[in-house]
Structure formats: structure tokens, C-alpha cells
N, C-alpha and C positions, 0 to 999 in steps of 0.2 A: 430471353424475354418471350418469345415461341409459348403464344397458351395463355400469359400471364396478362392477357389484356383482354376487354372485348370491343367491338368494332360496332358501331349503331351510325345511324341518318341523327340527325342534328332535327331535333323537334320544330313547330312553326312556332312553338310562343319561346324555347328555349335561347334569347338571345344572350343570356348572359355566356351560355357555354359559346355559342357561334361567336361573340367577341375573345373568348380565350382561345380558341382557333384561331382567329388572324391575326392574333400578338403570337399566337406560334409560327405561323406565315411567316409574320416580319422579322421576326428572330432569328428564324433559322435561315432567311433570305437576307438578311442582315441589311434592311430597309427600314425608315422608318415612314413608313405608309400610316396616315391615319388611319381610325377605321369610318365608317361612314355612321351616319346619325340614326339611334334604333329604332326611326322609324322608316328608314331602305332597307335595315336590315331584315327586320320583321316583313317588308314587302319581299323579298328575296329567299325568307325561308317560307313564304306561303304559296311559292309558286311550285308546281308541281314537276316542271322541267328542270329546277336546280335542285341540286343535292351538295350538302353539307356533312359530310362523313369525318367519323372522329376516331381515333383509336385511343379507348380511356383505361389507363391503368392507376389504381389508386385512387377515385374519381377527379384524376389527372388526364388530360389532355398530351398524348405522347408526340402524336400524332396526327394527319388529317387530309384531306383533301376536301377541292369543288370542284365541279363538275354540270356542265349542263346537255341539258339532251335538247338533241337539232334532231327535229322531221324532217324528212326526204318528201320531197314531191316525186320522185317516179319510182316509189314501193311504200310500201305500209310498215316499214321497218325505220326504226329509227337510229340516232348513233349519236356517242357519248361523247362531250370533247372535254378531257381535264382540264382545269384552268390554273389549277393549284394542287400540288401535293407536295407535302413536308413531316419529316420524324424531328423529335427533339436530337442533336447534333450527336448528346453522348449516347444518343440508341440508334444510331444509324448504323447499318449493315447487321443489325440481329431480327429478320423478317417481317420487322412493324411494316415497312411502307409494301414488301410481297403480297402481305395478306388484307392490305387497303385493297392494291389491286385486284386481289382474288375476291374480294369482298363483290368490287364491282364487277366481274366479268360471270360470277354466280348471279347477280340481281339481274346483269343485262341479259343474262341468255334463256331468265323465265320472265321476260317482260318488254317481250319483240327488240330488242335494242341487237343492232347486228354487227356493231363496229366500236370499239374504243379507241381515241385517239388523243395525242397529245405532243404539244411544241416543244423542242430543248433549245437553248441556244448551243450551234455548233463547239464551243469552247468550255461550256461545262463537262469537262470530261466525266463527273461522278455521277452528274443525268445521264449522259449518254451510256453507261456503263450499264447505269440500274434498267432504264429502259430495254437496251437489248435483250438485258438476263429476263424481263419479265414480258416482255410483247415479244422480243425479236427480231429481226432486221426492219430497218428504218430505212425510210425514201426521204430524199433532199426536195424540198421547199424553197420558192422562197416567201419570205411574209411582209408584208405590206403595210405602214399602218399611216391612215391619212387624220391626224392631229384636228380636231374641230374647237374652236375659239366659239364659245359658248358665252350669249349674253342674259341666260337664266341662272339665277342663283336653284340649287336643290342642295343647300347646305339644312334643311330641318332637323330641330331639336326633337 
């Protein structure tokens, strides 16, 4: 598969492809997440701290990840934090999701970004596998998340 694909940013009006991205998400996370209403989404790809990266073979979607960039307040560097990355199941381990990564550690290192970083849960052993082979040793966390009961709708069509 090596070659056979190219790797681009997910454009700011291109929602149709960023919704075939996160049905690749939920597929290969085997969830079924909504996706949100295309008008967050279009707000999401017009910000210039998220990124929406694809790997398209075929003018298929193989591949993908998101990603947003967090500013530091004590340097002028900033740092990347995945939120998502996924290969379609039957292409996984033939270097689609290596060369997402390299995708971005190329972008961040001509565009002041000085850190990538990314969550696994401890018991995905096939994250934590990919991760190592492609960052390298990993430090223990722990993560935190406090649930907010929300009485605004932002369900828009």
C-alpha cells in the first residue's frame, strides 16, 4: 500500500469528505457516534488550529486522523495533540497510519509546533504497539474527565 495513496488537510468547505472521515472513525472504532450537524462541522474545519488529515486512495478515504494545535504560554512554540487516528481495518499494518504520522511531524517541524502528542487507552494493545513503533516510549497519565449536563441545545441543521 506504501506510495499508493496520497495524504492532504481536509479542505474548510470539503464537508462531504470530513463526514467520510468520521464514518471511518466510527468503523474502525466500531462506535456508532453520530457525526455532528454540517454546520460544527464547517465551523471546525475553518479553524486554523484543527486539522483534518486524510489518507485517499482511490478518491477513497483509507485513512485519517484530527488533531489540534494547543499554544503554550511560556514559548512561542506550540504542540499538537491527536484526537483521532484510524486506517481502514483490512489496511492496517501496511504504513498508512506511519505516514499520517510522518505527515504531521513534517508539517510540525516547519510550523513552530515542537511536540506531538497522543492518549491510548492502557489495554489497546495494537495502539500501544503502533504508538511506540512510531513516537517511542510513552509516560503514564492519568486522565481525568468531568461530564457537564448541558441545558443548551447545539444540535443545528
Amino acid at each position: 500500500m506504501k506510495n499508493n495513496f496520497k495524504i492532504s488537510r481536509i479542505q474548510e468547505n470539503d464537508i462531504e469528505r470530513f463526514i467520510e472521515l468520521i464514518e471511518l472513525l466510527n468503523e474502525v472504532f466500531e462506535e456508532s457516534n453520530k457525526v455532528a450537524s454540517k454546520r460544527q462541522l464547517k465551523k471546525l474545519l475553518n479553524k486554523p488550529d484543527f486539522y483534518a488529515i486524510a489518507a485517499i486512495h482511490e478518491n477513497k478515504i483509507i485513512g485519517g486522523l484530527t488533531a489540534y494545535q494547543l499554544e503554550k504560554y511560556y514559548t512561542d512554540k506550540s504542540e499538537l495533540y491527536i484526537y483521532d487516528i484510524a486506517v481502514k481495518v483490512e489496511l492496517q499494518n501496511q504504513g498508512v497510519g506511519k505516514e499520517l504520522i510522518d505527515h504531521l511531524k513534517n508539517y510540525s517541524s516547519n510550523n513552530g509546533i515542537e511536540t506531538i502528542f497522543v492518549e491510548a487507552h492502557s489495554e489497546d494493545e495494537q495502539a500501544i504497539k503502533f504508538y511506540k513503533s512510531t513516537f517511542g516510549k510513552g509516560e503514564k497519565v492519568d486522565h481525568f474527565n468531568f461530564e457537564i449536563k448541558t441545558t443548551h441545545n447545539n444540535d443545528y441543521k
